[in-house]
C-alpha positions, 0 to 999 in steps of 0.5 A, spaced: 829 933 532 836 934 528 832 930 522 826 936 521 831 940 522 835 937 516 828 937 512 827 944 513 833 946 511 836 940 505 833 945 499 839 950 501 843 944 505 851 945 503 851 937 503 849 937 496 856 941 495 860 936 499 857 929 495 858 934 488 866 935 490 867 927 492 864 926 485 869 931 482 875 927 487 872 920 485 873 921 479 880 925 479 883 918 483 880 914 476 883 918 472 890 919 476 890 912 477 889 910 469 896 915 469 900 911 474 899 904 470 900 908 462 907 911 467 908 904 469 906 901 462 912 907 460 906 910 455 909 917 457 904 921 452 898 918 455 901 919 462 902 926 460 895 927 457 892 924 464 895 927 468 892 934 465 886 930 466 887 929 473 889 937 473 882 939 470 879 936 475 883 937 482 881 945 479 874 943 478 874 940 485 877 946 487 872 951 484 867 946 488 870 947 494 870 955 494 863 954 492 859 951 498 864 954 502 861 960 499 854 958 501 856 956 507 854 963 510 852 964 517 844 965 515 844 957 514 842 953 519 847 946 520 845 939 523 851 939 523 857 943 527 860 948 521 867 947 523 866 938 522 863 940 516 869 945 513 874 940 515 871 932 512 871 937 506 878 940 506 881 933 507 876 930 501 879 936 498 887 934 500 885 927 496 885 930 489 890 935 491 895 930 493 893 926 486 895 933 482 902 933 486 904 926 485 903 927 477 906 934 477 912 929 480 912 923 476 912 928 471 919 931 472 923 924 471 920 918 466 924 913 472 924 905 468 922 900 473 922 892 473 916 887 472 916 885 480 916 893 482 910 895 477 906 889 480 908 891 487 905 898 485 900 896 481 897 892 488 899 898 492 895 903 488 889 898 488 889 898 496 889 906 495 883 906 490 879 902 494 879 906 501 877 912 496 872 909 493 870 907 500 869 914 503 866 916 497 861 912 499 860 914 506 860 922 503 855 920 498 850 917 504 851 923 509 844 926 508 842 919 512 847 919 516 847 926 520 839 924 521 835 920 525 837 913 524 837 906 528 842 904 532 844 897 528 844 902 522 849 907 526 853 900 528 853 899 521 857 905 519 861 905 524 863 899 522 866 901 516 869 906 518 872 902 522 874 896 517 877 903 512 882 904 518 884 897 518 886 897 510 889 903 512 894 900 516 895 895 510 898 901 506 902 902 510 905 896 511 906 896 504 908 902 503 914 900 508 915 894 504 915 897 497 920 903 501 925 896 503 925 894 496 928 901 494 933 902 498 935 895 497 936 896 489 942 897 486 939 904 483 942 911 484 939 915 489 936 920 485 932 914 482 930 911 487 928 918 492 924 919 485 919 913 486 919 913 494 916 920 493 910 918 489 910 912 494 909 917 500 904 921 495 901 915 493 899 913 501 898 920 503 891 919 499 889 914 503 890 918 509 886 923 506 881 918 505 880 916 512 881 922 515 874 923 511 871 917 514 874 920 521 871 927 520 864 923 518 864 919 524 865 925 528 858 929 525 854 922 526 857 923 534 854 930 536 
């Protein structure tokens, strides 16, 4: 049922929004990425000209937001529960955004770091990327996803859902880790709170990130 219900309605299916605004965020998270190396690589221009970059795209992807909320009108007939839908797209959204802070951030203060601490970060930021790239996969398969599928392909996604909150918890020990090293540093403390933000805001994209792959699991489940 839910399948033929999906056929009818997929010509004005808010889910073509959803997968244009992971598009948007997937791409902001590229560019915010290429920003915290040329930060790390202390090429401050470049850093500079990105993170305009990664603040265009989190103001498309808000332009994008509002519009399929927009056309989330009362009239549509959703397969799947209107407030499970809203809330994947509010946490999608809370990816780029926490990119456009993080940038935002760095750019108050140009902090030096040593080699050992760039390639703790770099390692850190992979990780995070990584699970973005994830959810946008599953995002990207949601037409499926919310019709009728087999058992095992249900099983499969579940199942990567699941492996994204395992990588999750590996950022957080990390996280921890690159916390410990900070504090254990000889640098002032304005230093050191200045980089243990952008590690907190780096990790909050992943929670994000896995927050969609949740909300995902929860259409799939009605």
């Amino acid at each position: 049922m839910r399948s033929i219900i999906f056929k009818i309605f997929r010509k004005i299916s808010p889910f073509d929004g959803l997968v244009k605004h992971s598009e948007i965020v997937t791409a902001g998270v590229g560019k915010f990425k290429d920003a915290v190396e040329a930060y790390l690589s202390q090429d401050f221009d470049l850093f500079e000209k990105l993170s305009e970059e990664v603040i265009n795209l989190e103001n498309e992807a808000d332009r994008i937001k509002s519009n399929t909320r927009y056309h989330l009108h009362k009239g549509i007939f959703m397969p799947v529960d209107r407030g499970d839908f809203l809330s994947c797209l509010k946490q999608q959204d809370s990816i780029i955004d926490a990119c456009e802070d993080a940038v935002i951030w760095m750019q108050f203060r140009k902090s030096e770091m040593d080699e050992a601490l760039k390639e703790n970060i770099k390692s850190y930021l992979g990780r995070v990327i990584h699970i973005v790239q994830e959810s946008e996969n599953l995002v990207k398969d949601v037409h499926r996803l919310i019709s009728s599928i087999s058992l095992k392909e249900r099983k499969e996604i579940k199942d990567k859902i699941t492996s994204i909150h395992f990588e999750e918890e590996e950022i957080d020990n990390m996280q921890r880790d690159l916390i410990k090293t900070l504090f254990s540093s000889n640098k002032d403390m304005l230093y050191i709170y200045h980089i243990i933000h952008v590690v907190f805001l780096i990790g909050s994209i992943a929670d994000y990130a896995e927050n969609v792959g949740d909300r995902i699991r929860v259409m799939m489940a009605r």
